[in-house]
C-alpha positions in Angstrom: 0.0 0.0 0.0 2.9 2.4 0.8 4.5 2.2 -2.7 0.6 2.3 -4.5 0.3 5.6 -2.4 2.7 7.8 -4.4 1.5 6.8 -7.6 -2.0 7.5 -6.9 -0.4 10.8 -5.4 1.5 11.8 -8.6 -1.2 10.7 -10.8 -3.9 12.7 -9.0 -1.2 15.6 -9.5 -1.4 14.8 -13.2 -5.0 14.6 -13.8 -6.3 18.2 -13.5 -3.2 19.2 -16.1 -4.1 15.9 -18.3 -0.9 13.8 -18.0 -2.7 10.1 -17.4 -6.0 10.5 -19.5 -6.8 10.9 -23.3 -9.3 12.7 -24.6 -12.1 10.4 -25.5 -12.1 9.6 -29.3 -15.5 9.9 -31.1 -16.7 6.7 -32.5 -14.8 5.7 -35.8 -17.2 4.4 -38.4 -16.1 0.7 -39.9 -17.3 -0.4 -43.1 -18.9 -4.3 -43.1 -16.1 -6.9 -43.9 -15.6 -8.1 -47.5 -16.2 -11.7 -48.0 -13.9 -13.8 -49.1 -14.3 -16.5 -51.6 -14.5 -20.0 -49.9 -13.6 -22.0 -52.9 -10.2 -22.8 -53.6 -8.7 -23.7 -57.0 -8.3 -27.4 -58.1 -5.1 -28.6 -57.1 -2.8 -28.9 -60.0 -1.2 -32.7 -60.8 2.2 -33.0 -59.6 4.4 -33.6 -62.6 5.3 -37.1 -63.5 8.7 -38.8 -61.7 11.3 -39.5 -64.2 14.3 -41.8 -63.2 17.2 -39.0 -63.4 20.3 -40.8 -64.9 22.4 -38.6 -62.9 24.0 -40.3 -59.5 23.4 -39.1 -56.1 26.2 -39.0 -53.4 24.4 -40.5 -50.0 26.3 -40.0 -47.1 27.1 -43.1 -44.8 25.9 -43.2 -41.3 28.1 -45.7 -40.4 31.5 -45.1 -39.3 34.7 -45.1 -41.2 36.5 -48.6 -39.8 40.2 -48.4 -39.1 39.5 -50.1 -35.7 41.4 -53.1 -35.1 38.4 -54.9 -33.2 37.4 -57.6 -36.2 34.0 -58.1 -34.0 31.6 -55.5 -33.8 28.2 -55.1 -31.5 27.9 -58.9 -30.8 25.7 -60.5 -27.9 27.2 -60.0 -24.5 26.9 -63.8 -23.7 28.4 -65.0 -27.0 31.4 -62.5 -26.7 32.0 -63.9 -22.8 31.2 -67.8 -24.0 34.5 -66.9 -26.4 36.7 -65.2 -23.8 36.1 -68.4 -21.8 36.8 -70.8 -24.6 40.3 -68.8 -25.0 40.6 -68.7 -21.3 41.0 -64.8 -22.2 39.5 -61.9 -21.3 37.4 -59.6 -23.0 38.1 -56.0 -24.0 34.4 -54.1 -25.0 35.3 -51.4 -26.8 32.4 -48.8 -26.8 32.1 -46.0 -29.4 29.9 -43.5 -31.2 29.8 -42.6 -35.4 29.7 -39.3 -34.1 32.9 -39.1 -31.6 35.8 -37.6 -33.6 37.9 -39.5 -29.8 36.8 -42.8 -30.9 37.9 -41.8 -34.7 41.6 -40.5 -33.4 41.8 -43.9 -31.7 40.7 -45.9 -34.4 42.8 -44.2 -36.5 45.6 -43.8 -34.6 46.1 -46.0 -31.7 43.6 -49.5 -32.8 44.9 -49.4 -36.4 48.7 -50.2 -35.3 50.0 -53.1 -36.0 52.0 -54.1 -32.3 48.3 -53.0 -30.8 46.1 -55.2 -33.1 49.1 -58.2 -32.3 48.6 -57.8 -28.7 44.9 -57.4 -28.7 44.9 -60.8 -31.1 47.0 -62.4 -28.9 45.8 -61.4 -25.2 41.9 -61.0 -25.6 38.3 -61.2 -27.1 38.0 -58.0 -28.3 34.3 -56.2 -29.6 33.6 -52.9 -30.4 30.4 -51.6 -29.4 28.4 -48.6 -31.4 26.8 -46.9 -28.8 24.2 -45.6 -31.3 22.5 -49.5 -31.2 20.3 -51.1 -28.8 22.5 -53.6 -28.2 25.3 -51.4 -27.4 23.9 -49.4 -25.2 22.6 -51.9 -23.3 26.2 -53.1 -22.7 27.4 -49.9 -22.3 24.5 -48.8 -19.8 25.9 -52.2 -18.0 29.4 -51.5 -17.5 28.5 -47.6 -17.2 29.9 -46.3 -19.8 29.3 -42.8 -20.5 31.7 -40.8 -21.8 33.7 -42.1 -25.1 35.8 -44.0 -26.5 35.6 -46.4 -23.2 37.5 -49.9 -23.2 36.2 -52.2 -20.6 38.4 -55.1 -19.5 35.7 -57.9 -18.6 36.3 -61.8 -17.1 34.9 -64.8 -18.3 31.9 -64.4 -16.3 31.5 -60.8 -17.3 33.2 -58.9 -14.0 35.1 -55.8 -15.1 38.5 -55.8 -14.4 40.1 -52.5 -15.7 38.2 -49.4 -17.1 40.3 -47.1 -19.7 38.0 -43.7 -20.4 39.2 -41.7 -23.5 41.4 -42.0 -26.3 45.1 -43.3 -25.6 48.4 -43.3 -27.8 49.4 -47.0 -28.5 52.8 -47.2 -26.1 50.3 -45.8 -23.3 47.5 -48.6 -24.0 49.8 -51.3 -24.5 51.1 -50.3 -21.1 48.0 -50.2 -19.6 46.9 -53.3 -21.1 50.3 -54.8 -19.9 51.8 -55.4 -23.3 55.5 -54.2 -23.8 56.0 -50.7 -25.6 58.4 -50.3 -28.3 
């Protein structure tokens, strides 16, 4: 009430000299609205389709490979039924299309030759796109959130080791416990 008081105040100033009202307006005279038509014109035919001979780039949604992981988004059980065959573990590899990480460490790290020997030699290795059902259903498993992720897993599907992020090969093959050139 104590801040509507000066404005009523002020404007009670302003109404004998005509600050807060108009004069009123006289009555403006409108003309009836014009009716519109209702009809529409007939919709034209779209012109026939003709096969163009001319070919059209389509862009790939899937990911360029380079990775050395030869198995890609495979069951969880199969993947840990192999590992135990091998008497190996299992390195899930989780990844996205759209993770320019997990390109530098396909491109860079995966691709190398002493990396893909060691991985050949030492585990059961599966790359997981996260961008599937099935992957993120892994990934959501082992908690995988941020990308690229390799999980090291047991036969019976305990992880062992968790590496978050992209890696040089001397620094994976170290943390993987393979010898570093």
């Amino acid at each position: 009430m104590r801040k509507l008081l000066p404005c009523l105040v002020l404007c009670g100033l302003l109404l004998p000299l005509g600050g807060c009202t108009t004069a009123p307006r006289p009555a403006e005279r409108r003309d009836p609205p014009v009716a519109m038509p209702t009809t529409r014109p007939a919709p034209q035919p779209a012109p026939p389709v003709v096969p163009s001979r001319i070919p059209i780039a389509v862009r790939s949604v899937t990911p360029a490979r380079g990775s050395a992981l030869p198995e890609r988004n495979v069951p969880l059980d199969r993947v840990l039924a192999r590992a135990a065959e091998r008497n190996h573990p299992a390195i899930l590899y989780f990844c996205a299309s759209w993770c320019g990480y997990c390109r530098k460490m396909n491109r860079q790290t995966l691709s190398r030759p002493e990396v893909q020997a060691h991985l050949a030699a030492h585990f059961v290795a599966v790359e997981y796109d996260v961008d599937t059902p099935l992957g993120r259903e892994v990934a959501q498993r082992y908690g995988a959130r941020g990308y690229p992720t390799l999980v090291v897993v047991d036969a019976s599907g305990r992880a062992t080791q968790t590496i978050v992020g992209a890696r040089q090969p001397q620094a994976l093959l170290s943390m993987l416990g393979g010898s570093t050139p």
